[in-house]
N, C-alpha and C positions, 0 to 999 in steps of 0.2 A: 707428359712433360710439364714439370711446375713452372709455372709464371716467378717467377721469385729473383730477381736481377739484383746484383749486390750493387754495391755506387762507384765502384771499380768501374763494372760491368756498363752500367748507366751510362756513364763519362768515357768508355769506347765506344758505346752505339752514339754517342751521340756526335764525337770526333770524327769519325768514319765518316758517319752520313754528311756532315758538316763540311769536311776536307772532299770529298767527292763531290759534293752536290756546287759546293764554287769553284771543280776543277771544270765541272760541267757546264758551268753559265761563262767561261770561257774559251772565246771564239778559236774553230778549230774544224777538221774536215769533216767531224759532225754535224756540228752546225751548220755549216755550207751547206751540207748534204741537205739537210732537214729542210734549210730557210729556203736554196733553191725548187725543193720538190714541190713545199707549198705554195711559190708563186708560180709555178709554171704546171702544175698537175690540179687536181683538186683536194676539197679539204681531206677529204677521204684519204688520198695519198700522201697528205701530209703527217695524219695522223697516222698512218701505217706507218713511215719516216720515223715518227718518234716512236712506236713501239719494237720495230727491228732496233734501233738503241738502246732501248731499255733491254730486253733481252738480251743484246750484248752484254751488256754492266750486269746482268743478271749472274751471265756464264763467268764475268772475270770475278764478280763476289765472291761466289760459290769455289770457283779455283783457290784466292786470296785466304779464305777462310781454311780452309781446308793445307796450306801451304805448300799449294803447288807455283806459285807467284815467284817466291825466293827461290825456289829449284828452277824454275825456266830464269830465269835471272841469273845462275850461276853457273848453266851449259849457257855459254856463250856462243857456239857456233847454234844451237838453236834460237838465241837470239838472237844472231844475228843474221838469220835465214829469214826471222819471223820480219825482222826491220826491212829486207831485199824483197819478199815475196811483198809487204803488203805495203810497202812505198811503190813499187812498180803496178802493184792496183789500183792506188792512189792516182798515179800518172795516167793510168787507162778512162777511168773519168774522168777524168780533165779535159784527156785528150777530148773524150765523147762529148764530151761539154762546148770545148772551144769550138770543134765541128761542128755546132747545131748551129744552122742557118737561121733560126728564129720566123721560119715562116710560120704561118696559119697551119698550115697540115701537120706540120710537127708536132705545133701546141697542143692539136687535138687528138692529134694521136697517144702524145703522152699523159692526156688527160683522161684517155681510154683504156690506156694500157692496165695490163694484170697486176693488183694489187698485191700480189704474193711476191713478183719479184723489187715490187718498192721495198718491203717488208725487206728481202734478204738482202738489197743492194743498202739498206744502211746498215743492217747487223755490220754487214762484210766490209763497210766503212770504217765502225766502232772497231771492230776487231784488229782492222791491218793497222792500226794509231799502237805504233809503238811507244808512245807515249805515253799513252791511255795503260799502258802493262805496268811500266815503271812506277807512276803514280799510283795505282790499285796493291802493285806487290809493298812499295814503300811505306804507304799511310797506313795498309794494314799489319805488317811486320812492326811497326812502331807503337802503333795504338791497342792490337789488339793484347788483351791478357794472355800470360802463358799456359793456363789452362782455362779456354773458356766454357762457357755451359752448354749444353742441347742447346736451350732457347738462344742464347744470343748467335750461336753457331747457324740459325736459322733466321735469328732477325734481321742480320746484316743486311745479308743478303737480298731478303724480301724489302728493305729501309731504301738500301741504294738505288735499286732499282726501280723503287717508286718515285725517288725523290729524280734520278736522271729522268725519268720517262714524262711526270709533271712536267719537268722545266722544258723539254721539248715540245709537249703538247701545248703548251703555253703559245712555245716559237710558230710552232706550225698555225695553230688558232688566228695569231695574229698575222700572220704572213701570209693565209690564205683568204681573206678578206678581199673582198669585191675592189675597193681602191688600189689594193698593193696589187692585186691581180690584172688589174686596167695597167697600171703603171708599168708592170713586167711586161704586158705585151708591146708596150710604145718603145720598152728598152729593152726586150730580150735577148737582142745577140749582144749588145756589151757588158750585159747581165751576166748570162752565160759565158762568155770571154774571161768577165773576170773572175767568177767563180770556178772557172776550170783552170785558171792561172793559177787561183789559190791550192786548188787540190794537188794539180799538178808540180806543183813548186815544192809543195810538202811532201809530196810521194816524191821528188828527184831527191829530196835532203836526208830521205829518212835512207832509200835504197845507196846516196851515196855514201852515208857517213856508215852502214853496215858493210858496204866492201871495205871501208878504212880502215873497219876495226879486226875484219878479218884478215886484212895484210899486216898487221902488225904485229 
């Protein structure tokens, strides 16, 4: 595969990466996920948090590029299953959120808990964001070239997903810090309250506006 990028080509990887990576430093049930795991888990978990996102944005590159984005976009009853299934996930953290009592035993327990399913519980955050679809199939339907090359068909991909997973690591880095970590525990259950209001609220808007669009 030649390196050889035309200035077409250049000026999509670099809109892509651009338009994704400022969809991403805006606050959203990724974020919650991520910022809550780091002050209440360790950094460890926080950094597992931002790499199950990244992998996410990995898998919807990879889709977006490839033009399976505009095809789930236009079975509608698939998206609008994807909207029901993965807002009522959404509400399930929440819920699991608002119910933490914020005691002592919980924090450490969660700070114990298996790094793998931090890992999969934010992919499976990134992923239920039907939001997150719309945005990945639109900026790339719009920016990409009509014939693009091996390499950029492979840069994207590998671009956005560095640049989502950076700015999470970022989040998590600084939100797992010794001070923010004192402070979560003085404030844990309204912490957690409100972070599970936020999840929650997003997961009831997204699963109700997809029965809307299927009655209609």
């Amino acid at each position: 595969m030649t390196f050889q990028p035309t200035p077409l080509e250049a000026v999509a990887l670099f809109t892509i990466v651009l338009a994704i990576g400022l969809g991403a430093m805006s606050p959203g049930p990724s974020f919650v996920m991520v910022a809550r795991t780091a002050l209440a888990a360790t950094p460890a978990h926080g950094r597992l948090a931002a790499l199950g996102i990244g992998a996410a944005s990995l898998i919807f590159s990879v889709a977006a590029v490839m033009g399976l984005g505009v095809v789930f976009l236009a079975a509608e009853w698939l998206f609008v299953a994807v909207k029901v299934a993965g807002g009522a996930f959404l509400v399930y953290l929440g819920i699991q959120m608002w119910r933490s009592r914020g005691s002592h035993a919980e924090i450490e327990a969660e700070r114990t808990g298996g790094g793998s399913r931090t890992f999969l519980t934010a992919l499976l955050t990134q992923m239920s964001n039907p939001k997150a679809i719309v945005v990945y199939a639109s900026v790339f339907a719009s920016a990409l070239p009509t014939n693009p090359s091996l390499w950029l068909m492979v840069a994207i991909p590998v671009c956005v997903a560095a640049v989502e997973t950076l700015w999470y690591l970022i989040v998590a880095t600084v939100l797992s810090r010794q001070s923010a970590q004192q402070t979560y525990r003085r404030w844990s259950r309204a912490i957690d309250r409100t972070a599970g209001s936020i999840l929650g609220g997003l997961g009831a808007w997204f699963a109700v506006d997809g029965v809307r669009t299927a009655l209609r």
